[in-house]
C-alpha positions in Angstrom: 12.4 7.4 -38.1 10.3 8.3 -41.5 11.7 4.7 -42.7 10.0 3.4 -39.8 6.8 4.7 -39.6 5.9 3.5 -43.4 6.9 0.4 -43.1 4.8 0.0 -39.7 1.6 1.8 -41.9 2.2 -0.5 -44.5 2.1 -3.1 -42.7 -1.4 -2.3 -40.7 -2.8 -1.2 -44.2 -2.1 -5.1 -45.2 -3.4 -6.3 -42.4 -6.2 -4.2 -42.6 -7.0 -5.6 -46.1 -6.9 -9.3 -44.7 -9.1 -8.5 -41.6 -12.0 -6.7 -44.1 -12.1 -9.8 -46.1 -12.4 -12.2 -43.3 -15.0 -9.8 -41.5 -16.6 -9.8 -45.2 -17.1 -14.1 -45.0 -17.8 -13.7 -41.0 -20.7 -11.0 -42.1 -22.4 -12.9 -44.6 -22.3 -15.9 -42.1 -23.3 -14.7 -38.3 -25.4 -11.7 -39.9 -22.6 -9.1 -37.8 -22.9 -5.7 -38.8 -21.8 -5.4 -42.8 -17.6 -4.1 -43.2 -17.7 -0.8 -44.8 -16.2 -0.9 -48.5 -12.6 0.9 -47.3 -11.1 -1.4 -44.5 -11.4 0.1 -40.8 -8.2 -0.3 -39.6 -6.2 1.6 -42.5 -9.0 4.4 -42.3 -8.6 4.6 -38.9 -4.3 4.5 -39.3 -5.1 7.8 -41.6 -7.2 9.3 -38.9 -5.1 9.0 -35.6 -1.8 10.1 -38.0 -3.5 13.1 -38.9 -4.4 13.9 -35.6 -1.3 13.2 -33.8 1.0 14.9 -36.4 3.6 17.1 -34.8 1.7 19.8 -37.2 -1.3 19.4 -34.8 0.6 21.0 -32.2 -0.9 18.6 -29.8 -4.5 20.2 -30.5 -4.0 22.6 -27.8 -6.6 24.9 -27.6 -4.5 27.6 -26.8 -2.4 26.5 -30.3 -3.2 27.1 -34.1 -3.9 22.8 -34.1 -7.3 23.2 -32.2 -8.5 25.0 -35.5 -6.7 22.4 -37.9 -8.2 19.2 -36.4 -11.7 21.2 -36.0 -11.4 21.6 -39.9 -10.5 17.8 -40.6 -13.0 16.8 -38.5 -15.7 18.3 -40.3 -14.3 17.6 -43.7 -14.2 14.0 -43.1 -18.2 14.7 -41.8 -18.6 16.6 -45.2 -17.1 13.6 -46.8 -19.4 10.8 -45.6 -22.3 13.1 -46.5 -23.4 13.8 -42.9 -25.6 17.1 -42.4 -23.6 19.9 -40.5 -25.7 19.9 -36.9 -23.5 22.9 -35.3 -24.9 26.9 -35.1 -22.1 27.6 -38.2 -22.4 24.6 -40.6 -21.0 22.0 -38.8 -19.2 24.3 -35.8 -20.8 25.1 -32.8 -18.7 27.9 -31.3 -17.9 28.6 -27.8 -15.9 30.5 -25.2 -12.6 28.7 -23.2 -10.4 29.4 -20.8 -6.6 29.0 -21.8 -5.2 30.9 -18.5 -5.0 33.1 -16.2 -2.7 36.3 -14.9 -2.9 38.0 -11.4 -4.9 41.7 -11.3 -5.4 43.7 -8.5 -5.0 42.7 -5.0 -3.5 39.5 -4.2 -2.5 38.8 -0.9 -1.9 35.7 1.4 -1.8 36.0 5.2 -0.5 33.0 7.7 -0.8 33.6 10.9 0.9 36.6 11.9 3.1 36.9 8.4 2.4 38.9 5.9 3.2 36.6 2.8 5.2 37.1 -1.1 3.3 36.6 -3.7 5.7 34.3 -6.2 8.6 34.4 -3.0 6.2 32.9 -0.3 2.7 31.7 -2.3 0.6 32.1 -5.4 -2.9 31.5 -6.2 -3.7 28.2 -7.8 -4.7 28.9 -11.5 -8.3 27.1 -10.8 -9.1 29.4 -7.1 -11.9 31.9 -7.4 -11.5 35.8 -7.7 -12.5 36.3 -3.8 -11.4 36.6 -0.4 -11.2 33.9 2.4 -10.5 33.9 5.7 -10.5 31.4 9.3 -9.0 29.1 11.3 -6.7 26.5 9.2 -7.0 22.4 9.9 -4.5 20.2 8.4 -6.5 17.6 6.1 -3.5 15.7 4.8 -3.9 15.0 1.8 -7.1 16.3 1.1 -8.4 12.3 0.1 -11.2 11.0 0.7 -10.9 7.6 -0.5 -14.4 6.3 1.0 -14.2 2.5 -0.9 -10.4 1.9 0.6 -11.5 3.2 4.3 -8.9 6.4 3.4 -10.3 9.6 4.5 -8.3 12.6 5.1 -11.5 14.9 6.7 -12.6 12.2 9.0 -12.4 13.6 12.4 -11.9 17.2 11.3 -14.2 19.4 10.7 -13.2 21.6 7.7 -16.6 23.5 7.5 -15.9 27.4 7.1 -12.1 27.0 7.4 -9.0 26.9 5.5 -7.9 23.2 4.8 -4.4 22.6 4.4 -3.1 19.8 2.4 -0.3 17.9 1.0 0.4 17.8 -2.8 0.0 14.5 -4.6 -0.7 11.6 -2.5 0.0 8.9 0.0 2.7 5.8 -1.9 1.1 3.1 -2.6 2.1 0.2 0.3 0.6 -2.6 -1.7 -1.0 -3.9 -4.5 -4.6 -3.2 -3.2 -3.7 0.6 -2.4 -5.7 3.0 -4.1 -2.9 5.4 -4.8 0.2 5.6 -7.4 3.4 5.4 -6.8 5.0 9.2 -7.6 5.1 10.8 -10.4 2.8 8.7 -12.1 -0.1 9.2 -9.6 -4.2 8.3 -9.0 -6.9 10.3 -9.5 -6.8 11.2 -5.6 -3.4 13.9 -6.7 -5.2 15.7 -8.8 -5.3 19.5 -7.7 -9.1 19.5 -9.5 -10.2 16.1 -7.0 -8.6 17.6 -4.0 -10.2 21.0 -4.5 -14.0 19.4 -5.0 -13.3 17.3 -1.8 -12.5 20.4 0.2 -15.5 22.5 -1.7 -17.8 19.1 -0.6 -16.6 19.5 3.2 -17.8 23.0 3.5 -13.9 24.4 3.3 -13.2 28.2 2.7 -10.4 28.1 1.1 -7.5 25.2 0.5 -3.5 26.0 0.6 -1.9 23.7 -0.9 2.0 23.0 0.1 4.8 20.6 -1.7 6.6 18.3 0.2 7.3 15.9 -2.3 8.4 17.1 -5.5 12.4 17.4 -6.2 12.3 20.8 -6.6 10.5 23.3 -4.2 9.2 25.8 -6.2 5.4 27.0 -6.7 3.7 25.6 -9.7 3.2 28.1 -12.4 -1.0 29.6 -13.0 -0.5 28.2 -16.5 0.1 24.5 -15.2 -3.2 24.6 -12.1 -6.2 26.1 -14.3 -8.6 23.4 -15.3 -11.8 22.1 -13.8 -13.9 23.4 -10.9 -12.2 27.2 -12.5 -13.6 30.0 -9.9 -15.0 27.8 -7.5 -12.8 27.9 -4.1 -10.5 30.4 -2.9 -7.4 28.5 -3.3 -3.6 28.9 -3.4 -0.1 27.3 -2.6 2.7 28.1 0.2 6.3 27.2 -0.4 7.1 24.2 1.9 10.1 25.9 3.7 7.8 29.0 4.4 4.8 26.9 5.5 7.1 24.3 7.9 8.8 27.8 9.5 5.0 29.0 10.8 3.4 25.7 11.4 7.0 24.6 13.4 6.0 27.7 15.7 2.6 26.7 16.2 4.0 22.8 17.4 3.4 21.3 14.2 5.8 19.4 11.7 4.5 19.2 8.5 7.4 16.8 7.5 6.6 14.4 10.6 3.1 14.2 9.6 3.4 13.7 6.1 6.5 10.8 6.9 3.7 8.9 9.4 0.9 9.0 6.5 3.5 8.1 4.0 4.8 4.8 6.6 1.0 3.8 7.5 -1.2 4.7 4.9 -3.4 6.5 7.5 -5.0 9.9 7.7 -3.2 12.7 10.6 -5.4 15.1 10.4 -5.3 17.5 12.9 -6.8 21.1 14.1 -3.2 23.6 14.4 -3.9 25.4 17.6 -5.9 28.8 16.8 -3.9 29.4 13.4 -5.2 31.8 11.2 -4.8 32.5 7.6 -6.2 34.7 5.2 -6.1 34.6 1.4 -7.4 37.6 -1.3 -6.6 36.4 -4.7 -7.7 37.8 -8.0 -7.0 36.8 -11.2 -8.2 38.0 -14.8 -8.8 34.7 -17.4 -7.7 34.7 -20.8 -10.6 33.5 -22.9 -10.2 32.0 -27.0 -13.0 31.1 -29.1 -13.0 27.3 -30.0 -16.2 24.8 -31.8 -17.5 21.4 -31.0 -17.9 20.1 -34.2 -21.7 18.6 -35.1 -22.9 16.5 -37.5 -26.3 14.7 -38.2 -27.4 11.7 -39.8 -31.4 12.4 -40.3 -33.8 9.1 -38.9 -36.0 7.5 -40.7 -38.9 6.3 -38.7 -41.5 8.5 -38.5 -42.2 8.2 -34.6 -38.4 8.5 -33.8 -36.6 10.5 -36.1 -37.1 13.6 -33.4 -35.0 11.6 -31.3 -31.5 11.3 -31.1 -28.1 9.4 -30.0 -25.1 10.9 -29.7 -21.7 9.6 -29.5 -19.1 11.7 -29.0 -15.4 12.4 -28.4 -12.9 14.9 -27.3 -10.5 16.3 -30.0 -8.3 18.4 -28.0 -5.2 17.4 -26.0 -2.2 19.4 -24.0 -0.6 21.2 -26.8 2.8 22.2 -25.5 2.0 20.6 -22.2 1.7 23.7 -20.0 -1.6 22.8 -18.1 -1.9 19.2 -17.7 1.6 17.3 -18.4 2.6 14.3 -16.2 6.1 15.1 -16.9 6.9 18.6 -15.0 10.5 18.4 -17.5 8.7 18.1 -20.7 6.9 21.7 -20.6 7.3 23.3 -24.2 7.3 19.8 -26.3 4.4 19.3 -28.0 1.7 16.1 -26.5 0.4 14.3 -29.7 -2.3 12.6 -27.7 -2.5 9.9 -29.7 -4.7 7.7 -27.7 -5.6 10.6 -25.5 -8.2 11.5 -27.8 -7.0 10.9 -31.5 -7.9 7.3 -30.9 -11.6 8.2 -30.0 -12.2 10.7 -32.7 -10.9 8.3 -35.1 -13.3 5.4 -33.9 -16.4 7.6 -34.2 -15.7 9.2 -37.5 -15.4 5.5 -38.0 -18.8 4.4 -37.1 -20.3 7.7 -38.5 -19.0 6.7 -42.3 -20.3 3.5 -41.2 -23.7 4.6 -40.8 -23.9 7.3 -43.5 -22.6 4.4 -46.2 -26.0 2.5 -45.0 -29.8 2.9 -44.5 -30.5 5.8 -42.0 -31.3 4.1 -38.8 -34.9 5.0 -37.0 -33.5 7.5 -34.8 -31.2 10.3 -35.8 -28.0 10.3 -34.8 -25.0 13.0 -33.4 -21.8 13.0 -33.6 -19.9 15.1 -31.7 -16.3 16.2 -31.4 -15.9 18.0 -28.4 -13.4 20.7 -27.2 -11.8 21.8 -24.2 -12.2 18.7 -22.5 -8.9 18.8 -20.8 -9.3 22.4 -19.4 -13.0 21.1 -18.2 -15.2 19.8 -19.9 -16.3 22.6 -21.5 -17.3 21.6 -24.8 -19.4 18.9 -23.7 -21.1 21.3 -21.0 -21.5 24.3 -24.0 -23.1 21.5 -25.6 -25.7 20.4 -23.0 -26.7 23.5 -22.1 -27.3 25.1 -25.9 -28.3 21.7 -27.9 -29.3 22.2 -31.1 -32.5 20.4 -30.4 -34.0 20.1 -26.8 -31.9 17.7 -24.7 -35.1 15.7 -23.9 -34.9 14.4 -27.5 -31.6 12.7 -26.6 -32.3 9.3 -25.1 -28.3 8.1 -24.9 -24.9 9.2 -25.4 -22.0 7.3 -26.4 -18.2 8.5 -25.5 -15.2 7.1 -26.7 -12.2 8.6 -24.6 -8.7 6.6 -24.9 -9.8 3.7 -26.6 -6.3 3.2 -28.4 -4.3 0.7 -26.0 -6.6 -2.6 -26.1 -4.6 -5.2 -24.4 -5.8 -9.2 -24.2 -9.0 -8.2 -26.1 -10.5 -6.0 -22.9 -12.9 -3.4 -23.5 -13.8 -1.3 -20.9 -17.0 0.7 -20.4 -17.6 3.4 -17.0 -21.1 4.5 -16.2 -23.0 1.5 -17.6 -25.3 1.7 -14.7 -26.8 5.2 -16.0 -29.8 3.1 -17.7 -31.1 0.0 -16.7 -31.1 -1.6 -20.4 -27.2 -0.7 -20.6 -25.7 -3.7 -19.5 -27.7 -6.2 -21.3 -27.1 -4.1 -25.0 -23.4 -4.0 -24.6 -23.4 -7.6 -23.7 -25.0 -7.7 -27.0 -22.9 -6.0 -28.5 -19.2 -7.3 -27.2 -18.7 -9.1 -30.1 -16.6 -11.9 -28.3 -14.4 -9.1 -26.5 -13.9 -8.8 -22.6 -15.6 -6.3 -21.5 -15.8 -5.0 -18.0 -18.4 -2.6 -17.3 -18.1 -0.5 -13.8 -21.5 1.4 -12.5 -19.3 4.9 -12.0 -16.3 6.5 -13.4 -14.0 8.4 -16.0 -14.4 12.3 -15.7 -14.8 13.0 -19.7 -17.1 14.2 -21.5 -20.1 11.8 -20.6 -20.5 13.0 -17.5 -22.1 16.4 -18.8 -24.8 14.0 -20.2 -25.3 12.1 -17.1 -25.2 15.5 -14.8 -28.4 16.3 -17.1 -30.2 13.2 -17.1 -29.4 11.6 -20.0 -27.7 8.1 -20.2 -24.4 7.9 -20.7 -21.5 5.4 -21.1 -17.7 6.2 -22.0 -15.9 3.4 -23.5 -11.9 3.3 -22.9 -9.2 0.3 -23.1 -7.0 1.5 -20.0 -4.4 3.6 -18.1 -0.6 3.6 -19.6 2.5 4.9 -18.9 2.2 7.7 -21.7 -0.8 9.3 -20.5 -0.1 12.9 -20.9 3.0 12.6 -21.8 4.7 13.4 -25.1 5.4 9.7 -25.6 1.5 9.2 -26.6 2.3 8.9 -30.2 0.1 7.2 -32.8 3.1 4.4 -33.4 1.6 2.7 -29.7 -1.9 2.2 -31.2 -3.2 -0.9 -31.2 -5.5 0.0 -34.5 -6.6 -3.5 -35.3 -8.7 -3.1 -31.1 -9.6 0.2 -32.4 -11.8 -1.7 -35.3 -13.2 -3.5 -32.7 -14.0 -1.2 -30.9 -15.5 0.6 -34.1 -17.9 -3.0 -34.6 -19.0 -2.1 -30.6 -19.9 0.9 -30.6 -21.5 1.1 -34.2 -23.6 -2.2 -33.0 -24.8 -0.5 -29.4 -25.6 2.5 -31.5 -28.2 0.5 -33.9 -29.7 -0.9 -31.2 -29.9 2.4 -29.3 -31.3 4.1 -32.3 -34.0 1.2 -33.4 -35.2 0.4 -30.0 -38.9 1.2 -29.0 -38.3 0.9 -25.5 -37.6 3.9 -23.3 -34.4 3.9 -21.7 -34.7 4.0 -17.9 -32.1 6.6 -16.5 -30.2 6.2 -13.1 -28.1 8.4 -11.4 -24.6 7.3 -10.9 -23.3 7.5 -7.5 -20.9 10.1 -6.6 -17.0 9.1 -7.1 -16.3 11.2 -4.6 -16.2 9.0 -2.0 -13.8 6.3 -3.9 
């Protein structure tokens, strides 16, 4: 396997070497942005190995590879010459929750049984410390799938009640269905999506129950902490204790589920007076983790006080305990090699890019974020303590996944969140296909947005890897990273020379599909 790796890094070194002498005639021809001295696609090879080494420990933050990728990160800043912009030199520390363990009083209560914890239920790792109680509907899924006329709460009212929903999601029935086909599933499964639809619907509490998965077991705290944390009551009943009390109340869990499953549509029904209450508390364990900052000062006298930022996650699974895809590969450790060494490595990229040049007009961030997989938190942190008021920041740039570029397609979420957005990365393509949506991808731009600030995330797709162990670095297409590098670096010198205000729009919810 060692054989194989160098010859396949020798080999995009070379052709690394060829593409910076073509760019180099190209440059000097079409007046693109100038090739840096030390060619992109074997600085970005270095990058995404050192990242996704199995001595990272898949840059868990609950593993000793957070710190060692925090450190390369800002050494390669230092490197570049790029002025540390965190509270520490060039660390901004902050606070992250890595789990969760039961404390106190936890108890679950359906209908008339007095319920197990870990035999009959246990809290989600995500539910609130608090108490719940009322009468429980059956909301399916808990979907609301507004775009593909897929709506689990239609008909229901789930307002001050306990919802009760399937996990996972409906199987796709065609090519135009909006859901994945088990156990590589759509955004709708998510425990975090199905939570924020209940929360939106006025729901008490959710319980969540399994009918699909092999195995009938509850899913472990470690594996259900994660976004929304402490925000709805929220737990999960084992299937064969939940089907016992719903079959007495006239209701078959298994029927419904099998005629959502054949028709693709929502059974969503009331369950005849049943009653549940749920007390759960839980204590979270907390470790210290940093974004890591740097600056590159303006130049322009009238816009050096403001600022772009482009940014990107650094963290991944670890061992895969909270967040895996594969419920057998708990323990191994997730390299995330497009999930997010790919991104980091694409803006230290454009950052050398820009420190090896004149200083643009405006200053520029660059950050790499942590805790993005447990919730954005680094990004959030950042938003809410910015080393300079936020107001200074007129756009913000995130590369998330940008390692898989098939057929030259580039795409970019949020690119409705300013009005000028569309017409500079049409500027900036560079002859690749890029397909811009107005909404979409839950990373780290979306703390930007929530505060007003533009924001677009750039990514090159979905794969069968996703947070998997299989993301390795040896499924990078590097030579689409560079190009993503020449996008990004060329919609960041426009961003940061521009006079004209940006014109901020809200993007529209995704909750409704």
């Amino acid at each position: 396997m060692k054989k194989l790796r160098t010859t396949h890094s020798t080999a995009v070194v070379a052709a690394g070497i060829f593409l910076t002498f073509v760019f180099s005639l190209l440059s000097a021809a079409n007046d693109i942005p100038p090739t840096p001295s030390v060619p992109v696609v074997a600085e970005l090879t270095r990058h995404v190995q050192t990242l996704a080494a199995d001595d990272m420990v898949g840059r868990g933050v609950d593993t000793p590879g957070i710190d060692m990728a925090r450190d390369y990160i800002a050494a390669q800043f230092k490197k570049y010459g790029l002025a540390p912009g965190g509270t520490d030199g060039y660390f901004q520390r902050l606070e992250v929750t890595t789990g969760v363990e039961p404390a106190g009083r936890n108890e679950a209560h359906l209908g008339a049984a007095d319920l197990v914890l870990s035999r009959d239920w246990t809290p989600l790792g995500f539910s609130a410390s608090a108490a719940a109680e009322g009468e429980v509907v059956f909301a399916g899924y808990g979907i609301t799938a507004g775009n593909h006329a897929y709506d689990d709460y239609a008909g229901i009212d789930a307002k001050g009640k306990l919802v009760l929903v399937l996990r996972y999601e409906p199987p796709p029935k065609d090519e135009k269905s909006p859901f994945g086909k088990y156990p590589r599933s759509s955004r709708y499964a998510a425990l975090n999506a199905k939570a924020a639809n209940a929360r939106a619907h006025g729901a008490a509490g959710l319980i969540l129950v399994d009918l699909s998965s092999p195995q009938d077991e509850l899913i472990r705290l470690s594996r259900s902490i994660g976004r929304g944390q402490g925000e709805l009551v929220a737990a999960q009943i084992r299937r064969e204790t939940a089907e016992t009390i719903l079959g007495a109340a006239g209701v078959s869990l298994s029927d419904l589920k099998a005629a959502i499953d054949r028709e693709e549509k929502p059974h969503s029904t009331t369950i005849g007076g049943l009653r549940a209450r749920l007390a759960v508390n839980l204590t979270k364990t907390v470790r210290p983790t940093d974004n890591v900052v740097a600056i590159i000062r303006g130049s322009d006298p009238k816009l050096k006080d403001e600022n772009i930022v482009i940014g990107a996650h650094y963290d991944h699974l670890g061992l895969g305990h909270y967040g895996t895809m594969d419920p057998n590969a708990e323990g191994q450790i997730h390299n995330g090699a497009d999930d997010n060494a790919s991104g980091v490595a694409v803006m230290l990229s454009v950052a050398r890019r820009f420190a090896a040049g004149k200083a643009p007009p405006r200053t520029l961030v660059f950050v790499a974020f942590t805790g993005e997989e447990l919730g954005l938190y680094g990004s959030r942190y950042f938003v809410e303590h910015p080393p300079f008021p936020l107001a200074a920041t007129k756009a913000m740039i995130n590369l998330d996944m940008v390692g898989r570029m098939e057929d030259n397609k580039l795409m970019v979420n949020t690119a409705d969140t300013a009005k000028e957005f569309r017409t500079m990365i049409g500027r900036a393509a560079g002859g690749l296909d890029i397909g811009m949506k107005a909404t979409g991808g839950g990373s780290d731009h979306v703390s930007f947005y929530n505060k007003g600030v533009p924001a677009v995330h750039f990514y090159t797709g979905m794969h069968s890897d996703y947070h998997r162990p299989t993301d390795d670095w040896e499924k990078l297409n590097i030579p689409g990273m560079s190009k993503v590098s020449d996008v990004v670096f060329t919609l960041a010198a426009e961003l940061a020379a521009s006079h004209e205000p940006l014109a901020f729009v809200k993007p529209a919810s995704r909750r409704g599909g």
